[in-house]
C-alpha positions in Angstrom: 54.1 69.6 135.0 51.3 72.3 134.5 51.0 73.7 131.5 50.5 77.4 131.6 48.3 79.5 129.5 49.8 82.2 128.8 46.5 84.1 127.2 44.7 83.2 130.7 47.8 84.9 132.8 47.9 88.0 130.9 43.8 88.0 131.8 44.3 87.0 135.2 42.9 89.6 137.7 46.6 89.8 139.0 47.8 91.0 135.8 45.2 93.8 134.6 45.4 96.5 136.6 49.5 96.5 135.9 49.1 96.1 132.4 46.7 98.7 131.7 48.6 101.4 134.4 51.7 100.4 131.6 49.4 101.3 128.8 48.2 104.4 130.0 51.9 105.6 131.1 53.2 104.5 127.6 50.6 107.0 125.9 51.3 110.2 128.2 54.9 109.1 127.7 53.9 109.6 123.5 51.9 112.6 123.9 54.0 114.3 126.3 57.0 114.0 123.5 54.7 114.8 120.5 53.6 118.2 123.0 57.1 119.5 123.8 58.4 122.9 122.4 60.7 122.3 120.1 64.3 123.0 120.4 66.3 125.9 118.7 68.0 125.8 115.3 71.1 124.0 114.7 73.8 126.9 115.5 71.0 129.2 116.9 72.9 131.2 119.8 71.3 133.6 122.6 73.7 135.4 124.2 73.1 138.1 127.1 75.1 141.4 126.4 75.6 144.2 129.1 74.8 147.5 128.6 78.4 148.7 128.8 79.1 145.4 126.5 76.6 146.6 123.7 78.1 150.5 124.1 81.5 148.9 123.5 80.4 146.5 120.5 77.7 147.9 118.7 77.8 151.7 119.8 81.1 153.0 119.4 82.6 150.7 116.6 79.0 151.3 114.4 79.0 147.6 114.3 76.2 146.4 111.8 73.0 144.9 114.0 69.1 144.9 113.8 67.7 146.7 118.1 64.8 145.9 118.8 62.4 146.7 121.7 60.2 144.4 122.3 57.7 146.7 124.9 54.1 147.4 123.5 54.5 150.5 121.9 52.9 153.1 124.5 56.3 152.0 126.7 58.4 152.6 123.0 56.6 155.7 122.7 57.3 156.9 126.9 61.2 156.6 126.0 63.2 153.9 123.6 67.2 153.5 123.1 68.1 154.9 120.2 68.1 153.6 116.9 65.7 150.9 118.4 62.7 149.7 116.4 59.9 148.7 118.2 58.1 145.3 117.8 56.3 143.9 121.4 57.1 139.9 121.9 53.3 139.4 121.7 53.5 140.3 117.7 56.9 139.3 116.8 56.2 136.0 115.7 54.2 137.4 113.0 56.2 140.2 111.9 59.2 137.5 111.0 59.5 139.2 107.6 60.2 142.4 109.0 63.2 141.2 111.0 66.3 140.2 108.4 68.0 136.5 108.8 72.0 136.6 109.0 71.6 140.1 111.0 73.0 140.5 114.6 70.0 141.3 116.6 70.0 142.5 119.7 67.0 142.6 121.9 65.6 144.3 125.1 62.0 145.2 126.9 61.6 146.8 130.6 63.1 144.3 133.0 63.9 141.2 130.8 61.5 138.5 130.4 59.9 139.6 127.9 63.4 140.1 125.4 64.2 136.7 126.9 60.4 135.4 125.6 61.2 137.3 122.4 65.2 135.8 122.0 63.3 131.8 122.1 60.8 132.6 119.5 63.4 133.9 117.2 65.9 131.1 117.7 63.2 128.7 117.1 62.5 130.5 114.1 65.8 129.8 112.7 67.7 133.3 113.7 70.9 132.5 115.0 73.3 136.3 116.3 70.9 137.1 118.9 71.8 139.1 122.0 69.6 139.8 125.0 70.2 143.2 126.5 67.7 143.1 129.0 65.9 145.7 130.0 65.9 149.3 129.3 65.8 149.5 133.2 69.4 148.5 133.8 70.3 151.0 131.0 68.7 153.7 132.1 70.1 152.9 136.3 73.9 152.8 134.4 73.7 156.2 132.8 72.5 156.2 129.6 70.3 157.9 127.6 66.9 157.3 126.1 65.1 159.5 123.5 61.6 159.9 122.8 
């Protein structure tokens, strides 16, 4: 019998391009995990709320919760629900300290997306009563009001 050598296979032309196509898949494989967002809190829950929901819930029982509108503040300033405060997804991660943890918060912007954007960034921050109204869009097409 031949005696193989197993140093001389693994270098074998036949064996090289596999091996390094293994290598290179096994490091995107690392970065790719070391690169992913990283998941919400333990308990962190994102909930989407209707208008007519938050009216019931929040409105007309003076249930304690933080509203924030997420807009840029020119679209705060063209018309807001009220009672909201106004701090745009693009600064909220940095105004963390401004929003209290253990508060219901509830969240909306123009269509959205953006109080969606904004909902992620706070469950990743550790929030965890967080309800997505949307937008001020379908609260303003359902009847109610907005104050300046």
């Amino acid at each position: 019998m031949a005696q193989v050598n197993l140093a001389a296979s693994i270098t074998s032309r036949r064996w090289r391009l596999p091996l390094i196509l293994m290598i290179v898949l096994a490091g995107v494989m690392l970065f790719s995990a070391s690169c992913a967002p990283a998941a919400p809190a333990e308990g962190a829950a994102v909930s989407d709320i209707s208008p007519s929901e938050y009216q019931s819930q929040y409105i007309s029982t003076a249930a304690d919760h933080l509203l924030i509108d997420v807009r840029t503040p020119e679209e705060f300033a063209s018309g807001h629900i009220a009672g909201a405060i106004n701090i745009s997804v693009e600064t909220i991660a940095d105004r963390l300290n401004e929003i209290p943890q253990g508060q219901t918060l509830v969240l909306y912007c123009r269509s959205g997306n953006r109080s969606a954007q904004a909902a992620q960034i706070l469950a990743e921050a550790g929030y965890t009563d967080i309800h997505d109204l949307g937008g001020i869009n379908d609260w303003v097409s359902q009847g109610y009001p907005t104050v300046q």
